[in-house]
N, C-alpha and C positions, 0 to 999 in steps of 0.2 A: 278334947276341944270343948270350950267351953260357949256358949252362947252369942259371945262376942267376937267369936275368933280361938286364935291358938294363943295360948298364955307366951306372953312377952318372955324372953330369952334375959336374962339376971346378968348383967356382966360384971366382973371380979376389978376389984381393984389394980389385980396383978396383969388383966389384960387390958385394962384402961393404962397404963403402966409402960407396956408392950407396947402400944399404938401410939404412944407419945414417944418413946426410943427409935422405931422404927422408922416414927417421921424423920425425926432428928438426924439419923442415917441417911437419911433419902430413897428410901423404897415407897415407891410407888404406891399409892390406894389399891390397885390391883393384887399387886403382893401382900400389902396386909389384909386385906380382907381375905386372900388365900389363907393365910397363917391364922387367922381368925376364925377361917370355915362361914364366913359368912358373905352376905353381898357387898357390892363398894356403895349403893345404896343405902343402908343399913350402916356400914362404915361411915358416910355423910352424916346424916341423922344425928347418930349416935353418938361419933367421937368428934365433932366437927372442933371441943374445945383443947380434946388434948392434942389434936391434929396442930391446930395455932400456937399449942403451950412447945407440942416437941419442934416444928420451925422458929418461935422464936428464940426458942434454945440452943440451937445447931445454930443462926445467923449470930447469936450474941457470942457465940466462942469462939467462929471466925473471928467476926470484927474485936474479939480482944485479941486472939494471936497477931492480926495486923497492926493493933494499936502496940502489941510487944516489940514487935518487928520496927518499927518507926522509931522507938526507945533507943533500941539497941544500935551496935556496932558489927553483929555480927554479919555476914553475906545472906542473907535469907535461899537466894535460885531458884530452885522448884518450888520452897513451900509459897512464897508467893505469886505464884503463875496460879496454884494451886489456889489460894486464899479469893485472885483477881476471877478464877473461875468463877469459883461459888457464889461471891457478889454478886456476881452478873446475870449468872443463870438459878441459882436457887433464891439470893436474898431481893431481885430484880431490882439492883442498882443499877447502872450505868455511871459510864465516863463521857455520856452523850450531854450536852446542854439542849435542852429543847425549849425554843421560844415560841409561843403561839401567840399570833395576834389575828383574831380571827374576825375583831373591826377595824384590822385597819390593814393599807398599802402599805406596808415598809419594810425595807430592807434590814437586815441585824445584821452586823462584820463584826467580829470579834479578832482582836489582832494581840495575838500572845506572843510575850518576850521569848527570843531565840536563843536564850544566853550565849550573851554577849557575842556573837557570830553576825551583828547589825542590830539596830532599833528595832526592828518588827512590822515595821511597816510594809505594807508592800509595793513592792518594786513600780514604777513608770513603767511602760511598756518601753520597748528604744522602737525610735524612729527607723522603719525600713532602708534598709540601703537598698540602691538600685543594683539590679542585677547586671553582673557582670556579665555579657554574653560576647562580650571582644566586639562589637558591630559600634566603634567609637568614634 
C-alpha cells in the first residue's frame, strides 16, 4: 500500500468489453460487478461509459428488428410482444402521451379514429328513460 492508498486496480480492455455486453444483455449492475469481482460502486465510477455504449446498443438493435418488422410482410407474434417489451421497460419508451400543463387549468381529450367502426367522437350520453315500475 502505498502512501495514498492502495494502488488503483488496471482494467483490461477485454473486461471493459464484458461490461458493455453484459449491459447490452441486460444483467443487472449487481451481476456485473459479481462477474467483475468488484463493487457496483466501483462498477458506477468506472464503467458508467461503456454501461451507456452497451444500452445504447441493445436499444438500437431492437428498434432496428422493429423497423424490419414494419418492412416486411411477414407475421411477426411473439418477437414483437418481445420488441414492445423492451421499449417499454428497458429503452423507457412508452405508448403513453403525457401532457403537462402545470400553468395552466385545462382539460386535453384526445379522440382517435376507430377505424371506421364511427367518426371517433364520443358518444352524447341518451337521455334517461323513466323507469318502468307498472304504477302508470
Amino acid at each position: 500500500m502505498g502512501a495514498g492508498g492502495p494502488t488503483p486496480r488496471k482494467w483490461t480492455d477485454e473486461e471493459r468489453l464484458k461490461v458493455e455486453l453484459l449491459t447490452a444483455y441486460g444483467a443487472t449492475a449487481e451481476d456485473i460487478a459479481t462477474e467483475l469481482d468488484t463493487s457496483t460502486t466501483t462498477l458506477y465510477r468506472v464503467f458508467n461509459e461503456e454501461r451507456k455504449k452497451g444500452m445504447a446498443r441493445a436499444n438500437a438493435r431492437v428498434a432496428q428488428q422493429l423497423f424490419k418488422m414494419t418492412q416486411s410482410n411477414v407475421d411477426s407474434g411473439p418477437k414483437l410482444g418481445a420488441i414492445v417489451w423492451w421499449e417499454k421497460t428497458r429503452a423507457g419508451l412508452s405508448d403513453r402521451i403525457n401532457v403537462n400543463t402545470p400553468d395552466m387549468d385545462v382539460d386535453v381529450n384526445f379522440y382517435m379514429p376507430d377505424n371506421g367502426r364511427g367518426d371517433g367522437m364520443p358518444k352524447e350520453p341518451a337521455d334517461e328513460a323513466p323507469e318502468a315500475d307498472g304504477a302508470g
